[in-house]
C-alpha positions as CSV (number, residue, x, y, z in Angstrom):
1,X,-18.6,-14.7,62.3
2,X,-19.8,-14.0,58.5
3,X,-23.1,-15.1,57.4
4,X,-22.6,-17.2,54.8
5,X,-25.4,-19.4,53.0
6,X,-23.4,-20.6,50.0
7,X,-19.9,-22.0,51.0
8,X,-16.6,-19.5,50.1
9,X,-14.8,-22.1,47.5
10,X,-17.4,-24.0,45.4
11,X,-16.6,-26.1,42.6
12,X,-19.7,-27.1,40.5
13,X,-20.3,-27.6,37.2
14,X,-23.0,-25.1,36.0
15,X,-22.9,-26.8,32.3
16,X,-23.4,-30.4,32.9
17,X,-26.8,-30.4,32.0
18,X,-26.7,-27.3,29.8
19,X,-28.8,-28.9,27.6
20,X,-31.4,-29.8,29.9
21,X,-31.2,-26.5,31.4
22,X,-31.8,-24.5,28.3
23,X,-34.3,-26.5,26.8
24,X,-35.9,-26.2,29.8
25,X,-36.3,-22.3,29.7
26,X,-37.1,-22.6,26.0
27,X,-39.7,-24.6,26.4
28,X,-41.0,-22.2,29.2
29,X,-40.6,-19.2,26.7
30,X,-42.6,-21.2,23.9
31,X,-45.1,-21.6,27.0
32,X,-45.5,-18.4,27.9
33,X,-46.4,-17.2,24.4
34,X,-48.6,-20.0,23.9
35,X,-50.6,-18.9,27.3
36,X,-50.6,-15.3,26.0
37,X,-52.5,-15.8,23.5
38,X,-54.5,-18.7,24.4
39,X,-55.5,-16.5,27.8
40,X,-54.2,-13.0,27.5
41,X,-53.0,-11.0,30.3
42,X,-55.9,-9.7,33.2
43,X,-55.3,-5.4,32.3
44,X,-55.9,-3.5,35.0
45,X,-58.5,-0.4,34.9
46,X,-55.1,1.2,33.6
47,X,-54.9,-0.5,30.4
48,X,-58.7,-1.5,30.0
49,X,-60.2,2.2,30.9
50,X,-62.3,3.0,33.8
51,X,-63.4,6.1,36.2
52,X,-61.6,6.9,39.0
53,X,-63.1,8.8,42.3
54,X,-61.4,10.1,44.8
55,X,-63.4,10.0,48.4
56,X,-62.5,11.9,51.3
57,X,-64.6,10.8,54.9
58,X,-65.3,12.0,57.9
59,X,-64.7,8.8,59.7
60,X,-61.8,5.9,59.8
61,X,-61.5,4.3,56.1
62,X,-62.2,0.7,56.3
63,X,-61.5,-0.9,53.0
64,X,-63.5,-3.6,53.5
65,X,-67.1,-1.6,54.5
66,X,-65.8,0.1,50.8
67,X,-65.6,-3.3,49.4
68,X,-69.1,-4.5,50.4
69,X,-70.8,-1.9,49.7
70,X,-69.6,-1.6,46.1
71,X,-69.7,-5.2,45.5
72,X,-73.6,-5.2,45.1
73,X,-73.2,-2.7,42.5
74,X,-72.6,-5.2,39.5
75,X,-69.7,-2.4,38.4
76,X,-67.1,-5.3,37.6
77,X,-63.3,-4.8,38.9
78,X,-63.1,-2.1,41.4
79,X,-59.9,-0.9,43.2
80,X,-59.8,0.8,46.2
81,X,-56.9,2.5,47.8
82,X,-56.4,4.2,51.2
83,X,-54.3,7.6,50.0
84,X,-52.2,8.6,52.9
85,X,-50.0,12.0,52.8
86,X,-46.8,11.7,55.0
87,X,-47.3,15.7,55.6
88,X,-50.3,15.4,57.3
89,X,-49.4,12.2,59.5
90,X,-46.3,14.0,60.7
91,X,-48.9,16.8,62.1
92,X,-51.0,14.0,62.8
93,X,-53.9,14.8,60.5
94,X,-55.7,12.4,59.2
95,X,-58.4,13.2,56.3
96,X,-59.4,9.6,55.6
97,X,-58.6,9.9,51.8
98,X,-59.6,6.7,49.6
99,X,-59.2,6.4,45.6
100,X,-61.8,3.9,44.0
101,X,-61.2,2.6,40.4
102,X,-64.1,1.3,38.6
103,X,-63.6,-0.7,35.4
104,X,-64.8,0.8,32.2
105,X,-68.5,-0.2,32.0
106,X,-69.6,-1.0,28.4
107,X,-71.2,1.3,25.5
108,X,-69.6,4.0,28.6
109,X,-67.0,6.0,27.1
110,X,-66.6,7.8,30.3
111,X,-67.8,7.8,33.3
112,X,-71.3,8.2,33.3
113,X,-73.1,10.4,35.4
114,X,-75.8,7.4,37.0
115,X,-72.6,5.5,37.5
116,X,-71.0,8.2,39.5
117,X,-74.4,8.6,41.3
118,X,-74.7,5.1,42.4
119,X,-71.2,4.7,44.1
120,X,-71.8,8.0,45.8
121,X,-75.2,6.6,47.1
122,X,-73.6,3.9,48.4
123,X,-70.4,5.2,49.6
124,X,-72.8,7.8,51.7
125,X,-74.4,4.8,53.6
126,X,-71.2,4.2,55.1
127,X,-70.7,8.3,55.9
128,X,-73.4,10.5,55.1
129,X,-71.1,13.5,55.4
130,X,-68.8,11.7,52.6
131,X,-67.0,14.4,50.0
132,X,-65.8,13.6,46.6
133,X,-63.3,15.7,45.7
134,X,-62.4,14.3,41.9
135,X,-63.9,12.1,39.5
136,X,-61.5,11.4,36.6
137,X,-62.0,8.9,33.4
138,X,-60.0,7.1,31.3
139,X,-60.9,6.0,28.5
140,X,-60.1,3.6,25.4
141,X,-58.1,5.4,23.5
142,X,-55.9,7.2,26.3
143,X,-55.7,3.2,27.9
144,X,-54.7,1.5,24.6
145,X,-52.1,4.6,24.0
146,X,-50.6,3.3,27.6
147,X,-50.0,-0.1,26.2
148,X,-48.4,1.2,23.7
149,X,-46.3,3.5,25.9
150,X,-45.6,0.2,28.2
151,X,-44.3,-1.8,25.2
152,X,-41.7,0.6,24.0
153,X,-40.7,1.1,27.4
154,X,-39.8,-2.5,27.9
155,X,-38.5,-2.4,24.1
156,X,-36.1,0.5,24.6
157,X,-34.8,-1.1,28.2
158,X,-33.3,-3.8,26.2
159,X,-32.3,-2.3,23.7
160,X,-30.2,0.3,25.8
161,X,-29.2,-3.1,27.5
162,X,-27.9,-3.9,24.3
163,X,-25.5,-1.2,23.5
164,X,-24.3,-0.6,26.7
165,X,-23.0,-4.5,27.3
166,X,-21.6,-4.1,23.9
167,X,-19.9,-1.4,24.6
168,X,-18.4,-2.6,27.9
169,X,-17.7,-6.2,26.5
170,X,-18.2,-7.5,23.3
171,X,-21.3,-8.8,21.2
172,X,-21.3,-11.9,22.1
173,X,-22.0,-10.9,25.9
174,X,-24.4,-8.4,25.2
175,X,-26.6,-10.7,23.3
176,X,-26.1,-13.3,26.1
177,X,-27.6,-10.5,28.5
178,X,-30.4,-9.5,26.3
179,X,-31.1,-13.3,25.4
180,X,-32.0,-13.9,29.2
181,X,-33.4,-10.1,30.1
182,X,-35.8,-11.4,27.0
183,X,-36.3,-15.0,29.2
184,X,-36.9,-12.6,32.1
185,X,-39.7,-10.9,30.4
186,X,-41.7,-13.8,28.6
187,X,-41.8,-15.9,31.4
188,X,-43.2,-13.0,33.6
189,X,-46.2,-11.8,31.0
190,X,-46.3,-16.1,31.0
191,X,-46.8,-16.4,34.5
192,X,-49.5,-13.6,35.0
193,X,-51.3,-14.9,31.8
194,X,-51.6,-18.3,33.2
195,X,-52.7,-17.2,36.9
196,X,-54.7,-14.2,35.3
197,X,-53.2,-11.9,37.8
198,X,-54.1,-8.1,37.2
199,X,-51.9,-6.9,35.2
200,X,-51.6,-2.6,35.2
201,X,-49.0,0.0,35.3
202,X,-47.7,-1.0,38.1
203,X,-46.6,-4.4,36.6
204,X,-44.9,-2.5,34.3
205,X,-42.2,-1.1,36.5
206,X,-42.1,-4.7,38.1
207,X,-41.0,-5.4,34.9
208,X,-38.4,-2.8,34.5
209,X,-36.8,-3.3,37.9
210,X,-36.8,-6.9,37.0
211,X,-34.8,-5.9,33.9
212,X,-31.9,-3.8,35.9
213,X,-32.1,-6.6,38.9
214,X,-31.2,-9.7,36.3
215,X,-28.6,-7.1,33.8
216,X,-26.5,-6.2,37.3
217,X,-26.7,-10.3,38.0
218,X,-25.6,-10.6,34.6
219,X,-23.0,-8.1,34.3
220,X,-21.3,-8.9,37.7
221,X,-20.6,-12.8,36.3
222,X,-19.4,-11.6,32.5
223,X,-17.2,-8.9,34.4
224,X,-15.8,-12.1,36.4
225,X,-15.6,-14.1,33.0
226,X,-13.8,-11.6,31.4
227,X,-11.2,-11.4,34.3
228,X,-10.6,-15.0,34.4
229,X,-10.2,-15.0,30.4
230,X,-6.9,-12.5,31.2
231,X,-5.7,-15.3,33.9
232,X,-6.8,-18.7,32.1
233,X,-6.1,-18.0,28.6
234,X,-5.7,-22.0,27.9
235,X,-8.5,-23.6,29.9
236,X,-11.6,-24.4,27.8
237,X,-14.1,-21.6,27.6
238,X,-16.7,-24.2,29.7
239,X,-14.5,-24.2,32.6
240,X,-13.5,-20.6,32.5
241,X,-17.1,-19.6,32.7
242,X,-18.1,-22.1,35.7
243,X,-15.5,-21.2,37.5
244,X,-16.8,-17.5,37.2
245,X,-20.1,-18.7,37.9
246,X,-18.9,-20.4,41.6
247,X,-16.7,-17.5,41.9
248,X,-19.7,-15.3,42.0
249,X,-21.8,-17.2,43.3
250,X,-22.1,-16.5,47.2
251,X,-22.7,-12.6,46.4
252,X,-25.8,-14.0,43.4
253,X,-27.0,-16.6,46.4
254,X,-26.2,-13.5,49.2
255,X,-28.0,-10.8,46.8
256,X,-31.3,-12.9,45.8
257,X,-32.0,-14.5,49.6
258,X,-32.1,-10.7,51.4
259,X,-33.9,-9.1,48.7
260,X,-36.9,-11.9,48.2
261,X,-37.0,-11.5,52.4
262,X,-37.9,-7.7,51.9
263,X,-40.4,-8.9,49.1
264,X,-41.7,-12.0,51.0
265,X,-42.5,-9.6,53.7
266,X,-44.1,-6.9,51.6
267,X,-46.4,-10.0,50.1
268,X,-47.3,-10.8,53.4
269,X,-47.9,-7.6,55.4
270,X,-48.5,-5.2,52.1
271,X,-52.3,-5.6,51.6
272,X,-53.7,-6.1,48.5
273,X,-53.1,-3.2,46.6
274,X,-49.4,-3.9,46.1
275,X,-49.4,-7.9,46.1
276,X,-49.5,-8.1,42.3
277,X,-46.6,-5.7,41.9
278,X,-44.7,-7.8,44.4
279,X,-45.4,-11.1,43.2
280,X,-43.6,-9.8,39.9
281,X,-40.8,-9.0,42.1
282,X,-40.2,-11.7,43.6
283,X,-41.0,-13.8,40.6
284,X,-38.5,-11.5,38.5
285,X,-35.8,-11.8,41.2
286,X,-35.9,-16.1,40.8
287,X,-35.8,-16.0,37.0
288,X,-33.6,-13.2,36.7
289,X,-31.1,-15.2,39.5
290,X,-31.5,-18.3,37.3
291,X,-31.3,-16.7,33.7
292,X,-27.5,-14.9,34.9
293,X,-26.5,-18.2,35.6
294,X,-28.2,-20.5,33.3
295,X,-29.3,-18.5,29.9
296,X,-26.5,-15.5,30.1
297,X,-23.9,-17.7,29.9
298,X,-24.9,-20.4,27.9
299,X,-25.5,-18.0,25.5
300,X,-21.8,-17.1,25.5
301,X,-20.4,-20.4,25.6
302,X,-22.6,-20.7,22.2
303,X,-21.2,-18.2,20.7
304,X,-17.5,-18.4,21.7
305,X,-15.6,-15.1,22.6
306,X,-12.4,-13.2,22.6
307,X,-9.6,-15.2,24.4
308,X,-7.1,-13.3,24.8
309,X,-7.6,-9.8,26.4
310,X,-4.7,-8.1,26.9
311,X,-4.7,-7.6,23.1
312,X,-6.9,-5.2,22.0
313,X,-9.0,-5.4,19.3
314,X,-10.6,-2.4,17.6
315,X,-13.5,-3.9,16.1
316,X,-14.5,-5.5,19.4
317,X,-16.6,-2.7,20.4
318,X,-14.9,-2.8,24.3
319,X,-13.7,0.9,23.9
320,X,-15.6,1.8,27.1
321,X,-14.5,-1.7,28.7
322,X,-12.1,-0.4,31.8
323,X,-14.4,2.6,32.4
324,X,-16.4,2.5,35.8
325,X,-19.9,3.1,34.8
């Protein structure tokens, strides 16, 4: 017997309260720009600066002896990491490897040698015979340069998103997809402004994942849409695209349950060095479920598009439209 958690033949109607629906994602987006800049976003030691140090003991790592010891320090947002190497487990080797992060301290513009000092001092309380095999800084200008980096990486996501729905549809699609990759985005930087979650590099690919997670939601309904324009060439536009919308529907439901399980579990049991990076996921995965349904395509109906498809149209920029890609 199949699994099924949304019923095989649905029939709602996905644009009843359209308007409530995108004014309700609007007024999230106008939120999250508000809270941007009424709280900005909590940069991690990637985007603020900082030292790293790189630890290796002669005992069992507990992160938490790391933690307390540090704590009393006054060195503000430290980061500490167990580093394991799969090598060595397989031959059952362990060298007890940590990485600590320490925030950029002011007027430092790197690491300073009494800072350096100090976390050695304390780190050898906990193992006298403690090695440090690297101390690396990074500092103001090489973490603002990453911002920078970050943005265009976002900017140049979309706008790849852009041309390639364009190019496999028409316009009018591929601004619907951008419009809610866009939603996507805003309401994520929204949510870790407003929760002043750390926000590093990591984030960053949360946010890029969450950008090819909500495009493939997005692209599987239009691909359905633009079937059902071939086969329903005189039903309105609204009903075309809710019936491709329940069509869909079980696979989006299907898709978005099993993968926020994997997440939900990775929040859970991952520890704290990855719970930031997961609660992006799993926040992405919800909006980017609810923009393919909600934002994509109420963006299309908005616009109106090409009825008829079995006539082609040379200016429609679908050239590449029956090529698997």
């Amino acid at each position: 017997m199949r699994l099924k958690l949304v019923p095989a033949n649905t029939s709602f109607d996905f644009f009843r309260y359209s308007v409530v629906t995108f004014g309700v994602s609007a007024l999230a987006m106008v939120l999250s720009v508000v809270l941007f800049f009424a709280f900005g976003l909590n940069y991690g030691i990637d985007f603020r600066g900082g030292t790293t140090i790189r630890t290796e003991a002669t005992i069992a790592v507990n992160v938490s002896d790391y933690r307390d010891v540090l704590s009393g320090l006054d060195l503000g947002d430290v980061t500490i990491t167990e580093v394991t190497n799969p090598a060595d487990a397989l031959q059952g080797i362990n060298r007890n490897v940590t990485q600590i992060r320490i925030e950029q301290q002011e007027g430092d513009q790197a690491a300073s040698v009494e800072t350096v000092s100090r976390v050695k001092e304390a780190l050898r309380t906990i193992d006298p015979a403690m090695t440090f095999p690297s101390v690396e800084s990074v500092g103001p200008k090489v973490s603002g340069e990453l911002i920078q980096t970050a943005v265009i990486a976002v900017v140049l996501a979309i706008v790849a998103v852009l041309f390639y729905i364009w190019l496999r549809f028409e316009w009018q699609f591929s601004l619907g997809a951008v419009v809610a990759l866009i939603h996507d985005v805003v309401l994520t930087i929204g949510v870790f402004a407003a929760l002043q979650i750390k926000f590093d590099l990591a984030i960053i690919a949360a946010i890029l994942t969450i950008v090819g997670y909500s495009l493939n939601d997005t692209v599987v309904v239009f691909d359905r849409v633009r079937e059902n324009l071939r086969k329903f060439k005189k039903l309105r536009l609204q009903d075309v695209l809710s019936q491709s919308i329940n069509e869909t529907l079980s696979r989006t439901v299907m898709t978005s349950v099993t993968t926020l399980i994997a997440l939900i579990a990775l929040f859970v049991l991952g520890g704290d060095v990855i719970h930031s990076f997961v609660f992006a996921m799993i926040w992405g995965v919800i909006v980017g479920t609810y923009s393919s349904v909600f934002v994509a395509s109420n963006i299309l109906l908005r616009l109106g598009v090409k009825r008829d498809w079995d006539k082609k149209d040379g200016a429609a920029g679908t050239q590449f439209a029956n090529i698997d890609a």
